[in-house]
C-alpha positions as CSV (number, residue, x, y, z in Angstrom):
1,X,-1.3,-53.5,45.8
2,X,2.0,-51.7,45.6
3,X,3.6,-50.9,42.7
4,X,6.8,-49.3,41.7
5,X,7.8,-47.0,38.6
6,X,11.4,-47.3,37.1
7,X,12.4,-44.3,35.2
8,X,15.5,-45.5,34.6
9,X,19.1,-42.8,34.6
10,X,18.8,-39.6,35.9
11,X,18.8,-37.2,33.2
12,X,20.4,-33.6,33.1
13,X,18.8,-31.5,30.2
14,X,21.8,-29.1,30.6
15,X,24.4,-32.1,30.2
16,X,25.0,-31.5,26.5
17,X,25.9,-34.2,24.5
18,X,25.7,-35.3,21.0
19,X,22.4,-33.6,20.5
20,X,22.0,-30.8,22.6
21,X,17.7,-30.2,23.9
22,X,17.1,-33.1,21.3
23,X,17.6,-30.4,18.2
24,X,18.8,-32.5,15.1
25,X,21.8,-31.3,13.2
26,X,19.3,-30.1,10.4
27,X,17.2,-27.7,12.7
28,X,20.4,-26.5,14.2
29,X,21.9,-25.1,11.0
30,X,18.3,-23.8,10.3
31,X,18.4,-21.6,13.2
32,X,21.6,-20.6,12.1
33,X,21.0,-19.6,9.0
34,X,17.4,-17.6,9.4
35,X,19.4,-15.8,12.6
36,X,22.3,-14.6,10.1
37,X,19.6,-14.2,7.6
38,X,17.8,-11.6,10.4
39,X,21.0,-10.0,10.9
40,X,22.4,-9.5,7.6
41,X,18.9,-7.8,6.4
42,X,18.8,-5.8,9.2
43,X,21.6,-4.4,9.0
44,X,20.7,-3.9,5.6
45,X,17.8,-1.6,6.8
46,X,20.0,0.2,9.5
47,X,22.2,1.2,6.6
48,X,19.4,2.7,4.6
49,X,17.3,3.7,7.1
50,X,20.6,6.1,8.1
51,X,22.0,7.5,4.3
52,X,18.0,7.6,3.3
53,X,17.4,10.5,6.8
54,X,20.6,11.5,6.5
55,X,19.6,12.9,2.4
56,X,15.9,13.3,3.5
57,X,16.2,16.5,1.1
58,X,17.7,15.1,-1.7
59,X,16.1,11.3,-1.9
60,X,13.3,11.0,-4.3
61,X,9.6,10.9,-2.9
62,X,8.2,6.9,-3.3
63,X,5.0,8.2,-4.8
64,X,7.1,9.8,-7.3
65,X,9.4,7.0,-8.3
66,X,7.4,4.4,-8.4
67,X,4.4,5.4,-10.5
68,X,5.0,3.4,-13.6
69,X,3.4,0.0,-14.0
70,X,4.4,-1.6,-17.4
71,X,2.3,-2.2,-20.4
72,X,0.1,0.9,-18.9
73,X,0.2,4.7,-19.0
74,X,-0.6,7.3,-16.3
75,X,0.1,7.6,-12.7
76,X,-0.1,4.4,-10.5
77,X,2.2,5.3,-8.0
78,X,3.1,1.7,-5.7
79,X,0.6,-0.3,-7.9
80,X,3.8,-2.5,-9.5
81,X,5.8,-2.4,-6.3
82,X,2.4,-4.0,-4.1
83,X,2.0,-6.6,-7.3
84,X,5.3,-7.7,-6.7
85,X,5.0,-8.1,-3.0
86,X,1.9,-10.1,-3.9
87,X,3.6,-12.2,-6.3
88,X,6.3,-13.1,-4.0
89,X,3.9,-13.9,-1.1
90,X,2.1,-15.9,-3.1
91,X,5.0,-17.8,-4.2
92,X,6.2,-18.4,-1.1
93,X,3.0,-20.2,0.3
94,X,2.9,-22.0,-3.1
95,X,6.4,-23.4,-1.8
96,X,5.2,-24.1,1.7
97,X,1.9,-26.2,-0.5
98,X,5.0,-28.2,-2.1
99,X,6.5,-29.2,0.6
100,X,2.9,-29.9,2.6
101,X,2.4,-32.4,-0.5
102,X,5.8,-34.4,-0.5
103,X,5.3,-34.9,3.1
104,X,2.1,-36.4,2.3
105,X,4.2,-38.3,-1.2
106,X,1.6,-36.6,-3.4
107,X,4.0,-36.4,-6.5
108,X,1.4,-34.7,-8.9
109,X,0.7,-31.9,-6.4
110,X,4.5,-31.3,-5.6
111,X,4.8,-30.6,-8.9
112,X,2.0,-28.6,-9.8
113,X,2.9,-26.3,-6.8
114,X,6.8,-25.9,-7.5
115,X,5.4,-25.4,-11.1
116,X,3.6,-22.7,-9.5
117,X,6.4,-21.3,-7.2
118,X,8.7,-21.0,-10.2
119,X,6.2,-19.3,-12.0
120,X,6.2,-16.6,-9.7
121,X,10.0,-16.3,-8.9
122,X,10.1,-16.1,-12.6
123,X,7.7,-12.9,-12.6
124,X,9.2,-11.3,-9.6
125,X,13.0,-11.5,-10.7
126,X,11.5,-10.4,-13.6
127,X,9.2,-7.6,-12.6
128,X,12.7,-6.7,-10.4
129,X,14.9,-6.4,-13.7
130,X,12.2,-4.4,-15.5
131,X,12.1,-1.5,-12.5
132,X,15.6,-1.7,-12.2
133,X,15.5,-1.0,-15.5
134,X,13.3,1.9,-15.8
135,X,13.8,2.8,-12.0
136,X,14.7,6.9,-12.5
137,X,14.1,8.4,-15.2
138,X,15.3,11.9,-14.1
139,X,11.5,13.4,-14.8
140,X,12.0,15.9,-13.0
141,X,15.3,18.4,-12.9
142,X,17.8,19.7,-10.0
143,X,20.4,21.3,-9.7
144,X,23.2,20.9,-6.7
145,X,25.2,24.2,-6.4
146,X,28.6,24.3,-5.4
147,X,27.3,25.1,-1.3
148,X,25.9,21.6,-1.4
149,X,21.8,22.4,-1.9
150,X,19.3,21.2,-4.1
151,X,17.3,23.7,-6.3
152,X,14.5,22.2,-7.7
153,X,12.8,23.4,-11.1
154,X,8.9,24.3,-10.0
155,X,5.7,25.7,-12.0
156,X,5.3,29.2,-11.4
157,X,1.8,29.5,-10.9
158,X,1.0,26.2,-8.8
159,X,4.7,25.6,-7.2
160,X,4.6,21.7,-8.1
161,X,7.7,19.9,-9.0
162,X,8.2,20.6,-12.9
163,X,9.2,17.6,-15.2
164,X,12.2,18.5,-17.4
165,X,10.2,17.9,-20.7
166,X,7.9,21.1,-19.8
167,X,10.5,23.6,-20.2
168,X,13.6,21.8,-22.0
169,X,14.0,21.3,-26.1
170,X,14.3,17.6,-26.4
171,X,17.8,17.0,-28.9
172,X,18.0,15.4,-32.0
């Protein structure tokens, strides 16, 4: 019994083409964008990874900074700031749910979930205008003298960092 196969044309992967390794136009422009995307942030990160050593002396302490979470009072310091990273997570797989469900045509679920996702952007841009807001307060004092260094207003007895309301007269 002999048989024979016919695989029609040769063809050469590297020929090109209309569609290049079978990528639709779509996923093409995808790549694109989350490459430029990758680029752009991290050039964004080489840019404050550089003036953020380069002031190491001078830029606030995170701890510091971020210790206010609204609606409450004391010290929480990166409580808000790993809420919000929460939040936007969570948003994001919310988003992914959407999508999951109008690939399936589940109407109802595509919108609960996109419900959902806006729901969240809402609280994040939000929660991002708020600390914005109230980012520094200028708690604690400094001076820069004229030679370019930082002098820093302590406690005497315990050498902490001394908020300006424990030794300054508040105005009228």
């Amino acid at each position: 019994m002999d048989s024979t196969v016919t695989t029609g044309a040769e063809e050469n992967v590297w020929g090109g083409g209309n569609r290049p390794l079978g990528a639709s136009y779509g996923k093409l422009m995808m790549w694109f964008f989350l490459v430029s995307d990758a680029l752009t942030f991290s050039g964004f990160l080489a840019a404050y990874g550089f003036s953020r050593f380069k002031f190491i002396e001078t830029w606030p302490i995170a701890d510091e900074v971020f210790t206010h979470v609204p609606f409450f009072h004391g010290n929480y310091p990166m409580i808000y700031v790993a809420f919000m990273t929460f939040i936007l997570i969570m948003s994001s797989v919310t988003m992914v749910l959407a999508v999951d469900a109008g690939h399936r045509m589940k109407k109802n679920s595509v919108i609960w979930y996109m419900f959902l996702t806006i729901i969240g952007g809402a609280i994040f841009v939000g929660s991002q205008a708020w600390e914005w807001a109230t980012f520094i307060k200028g708690d604690y004092g400094a001076v820069e003298t004229r030679g370019g260094r930082i002098l820093q207003f302590v406690k005497a007895d315990t050498g902490e960092r001394a908020a300006l309301a424990d030794f300054a007269k508040t105005l009228p």
